[in-house]
N, C-alpha and C positions, 0 to 999 in steps of 0.2 A: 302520110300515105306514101308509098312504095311503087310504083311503075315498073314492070321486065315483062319479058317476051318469056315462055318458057315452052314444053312438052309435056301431058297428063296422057296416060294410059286412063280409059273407062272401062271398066267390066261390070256387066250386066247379069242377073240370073235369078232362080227362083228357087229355094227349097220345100220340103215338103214336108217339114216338123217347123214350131213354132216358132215366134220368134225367140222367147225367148229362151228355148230350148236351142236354135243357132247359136245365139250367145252362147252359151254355155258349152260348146262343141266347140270353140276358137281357143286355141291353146297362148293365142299372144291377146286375149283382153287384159289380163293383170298389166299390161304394160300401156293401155291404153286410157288417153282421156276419154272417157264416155257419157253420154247426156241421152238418159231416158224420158221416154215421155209415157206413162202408166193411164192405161185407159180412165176417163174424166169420171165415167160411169161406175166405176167398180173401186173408188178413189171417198173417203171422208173426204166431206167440201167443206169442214168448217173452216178450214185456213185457205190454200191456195189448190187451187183446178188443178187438177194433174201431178199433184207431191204429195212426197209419205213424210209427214212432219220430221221424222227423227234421220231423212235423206235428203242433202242438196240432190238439182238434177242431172249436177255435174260432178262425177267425182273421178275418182283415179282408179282403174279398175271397176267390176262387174258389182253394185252396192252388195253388199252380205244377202240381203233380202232377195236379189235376184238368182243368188248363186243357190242359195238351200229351196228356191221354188215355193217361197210362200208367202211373195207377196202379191201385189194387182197384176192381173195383165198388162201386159204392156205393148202398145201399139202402133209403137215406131223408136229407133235409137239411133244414134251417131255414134261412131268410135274412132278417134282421133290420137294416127300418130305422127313422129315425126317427117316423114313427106306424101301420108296415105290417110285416107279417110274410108271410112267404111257407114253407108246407108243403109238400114232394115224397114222394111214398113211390112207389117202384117196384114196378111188379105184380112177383106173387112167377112169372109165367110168361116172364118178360121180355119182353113185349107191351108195353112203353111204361112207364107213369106215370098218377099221376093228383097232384093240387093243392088244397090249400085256402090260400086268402089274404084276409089283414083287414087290413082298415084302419080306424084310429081314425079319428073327423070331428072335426076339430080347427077352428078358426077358421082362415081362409087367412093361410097363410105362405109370404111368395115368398121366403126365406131355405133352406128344407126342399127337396130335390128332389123332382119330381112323379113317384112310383113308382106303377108300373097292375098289375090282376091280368092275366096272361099270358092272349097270345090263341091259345088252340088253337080247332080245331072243334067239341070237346064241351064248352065253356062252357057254364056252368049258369047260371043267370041269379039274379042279384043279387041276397042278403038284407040288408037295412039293418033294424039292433032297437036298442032300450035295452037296457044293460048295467049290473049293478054293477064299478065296477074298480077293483081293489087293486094298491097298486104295493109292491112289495117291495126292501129294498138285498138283492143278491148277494154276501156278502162270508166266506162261511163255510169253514174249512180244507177242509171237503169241498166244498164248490161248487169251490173252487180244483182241487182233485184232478178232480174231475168234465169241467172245460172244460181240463184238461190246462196249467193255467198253476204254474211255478214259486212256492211258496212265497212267494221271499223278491220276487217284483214287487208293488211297493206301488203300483202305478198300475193294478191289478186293480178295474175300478170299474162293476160293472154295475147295472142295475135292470130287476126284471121286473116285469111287470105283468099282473094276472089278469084276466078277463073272464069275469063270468057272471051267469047266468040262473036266478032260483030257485034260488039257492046250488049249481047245478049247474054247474061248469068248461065253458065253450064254446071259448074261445081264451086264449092266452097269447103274451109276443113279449119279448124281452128290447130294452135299448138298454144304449148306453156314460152313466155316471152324469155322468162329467165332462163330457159337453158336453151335458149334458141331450137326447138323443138326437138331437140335430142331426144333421150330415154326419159321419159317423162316420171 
C-alpha cells in the first residue's frame, strides 16, 4: 500500500436516457476499463448473480452485448481510466440515470487521453478538494473470482486506489498495474 496527499475534481449529474443508453453516447468507453453490473432479475442464475456466462464483468471497453442493445439491463457501471473514474446507477423508476465522476489532478500529460465528466443538463457544478490516496495491488484469488477473471491468467494486474477525507471513503477508481494506468 501507497500513502500521498493528492486533488480530485467530483462531478455530479443526472441524465434523462438510460443507462445504458449513456454508455453508449461516451465516445471514449473503447478506451475504458469497465465493470457492469446487469440487473439480478432479468439475469439466468444458473451460474453467477449478475453475469452473462459468455462476459467477465470487467472488460476493456463497452462488452459487444452492451453495444448492440441486446442484453439484460443493467443497473449500475464503473468506467475506469487512467486518472478518471466514471459511476452510473440507474434510477430504480427507469426515469434515466444519474453519475458521479472524478478525476485525479495529475501534472499534464499529453501521453494520457483527455477524458471529461459527461454533459447532461442537470450537471452539478464542480467540487475540486484534498484527498488522502492509498493505492492498493488487486491480486487476491477472491478479487480474481469477483472481476470474473480465470484463475490461471497471470497478466491479471490491477491497482486500486482510495480517496478520502477524514478517513472517510469519498471515491475509488481502479487502473491496469502493467501499464501504470495509461491507455489501457
Amino acid at each position: 500500500m501507497t500513502d500521498s496527499t493528492c486533488k480530485i475534481e467530483q462531478t455530479t449529474g443526472n441524465a434523462k436516457v438510460s443507462l445504458a443508453d449513456f454508455l453508449r453516447q461516451r465516445d471514449d468507453s473503447p478506451t475504458a476499463l469497465v465493470w457492469l453490473e446487469p440487473d439480478p432479475r432479468a439475469v439466468n442464475l444458473e451460474k453467477d448473480t449478475g453475469r452473462r456466462c459468455d462476459e467477465p464483468p470487467l472488460t476493456v471497453g463497452l462488452p459487444n452485448w452492451l453495444s448492440a442493445g441486446n442484453g439484460p439491463p443493467v443497473i449500475e457501471a464503473r468506467l475506469f481510466w487512467a486518472s478518471e473514474a466514471l459511476h452510473v446507477v440507474a434510477n430504480p423508476d427507469g426515469t434515466g440515470c444519474r453519475w458521479a465522476f472524478i478525476k485525479e489532478k495529475r501534472p499534464a500529460d499529453d501521453s494520457l487521453p483527455k477524458i471529461s465528466a459527461p454533459e447532461t443538463s442537470d450537471k452539478n457544478q464542480q467540487v475540486s478538494r484534498e484527498v488522502h490516496r492509498e493505492e492498493y495491488r488487486v491480486r487476491t484469488i477472491q478479487d480474481l473470482d469477483r472481476f470474473g477473471f480465470d484463475k490461471s491468467q497471470s497478466t491479471f494486474n490491477l491497482k486500486m486506489f482510495e480517496y478520502r477525507v477524514g478517513g472517510r471513503l469519498v471515491a475509488w477508481r481502479l487502473v491496469r498495474e502493467d501499464n501504470d494506468g495509461g491507455n489501457i
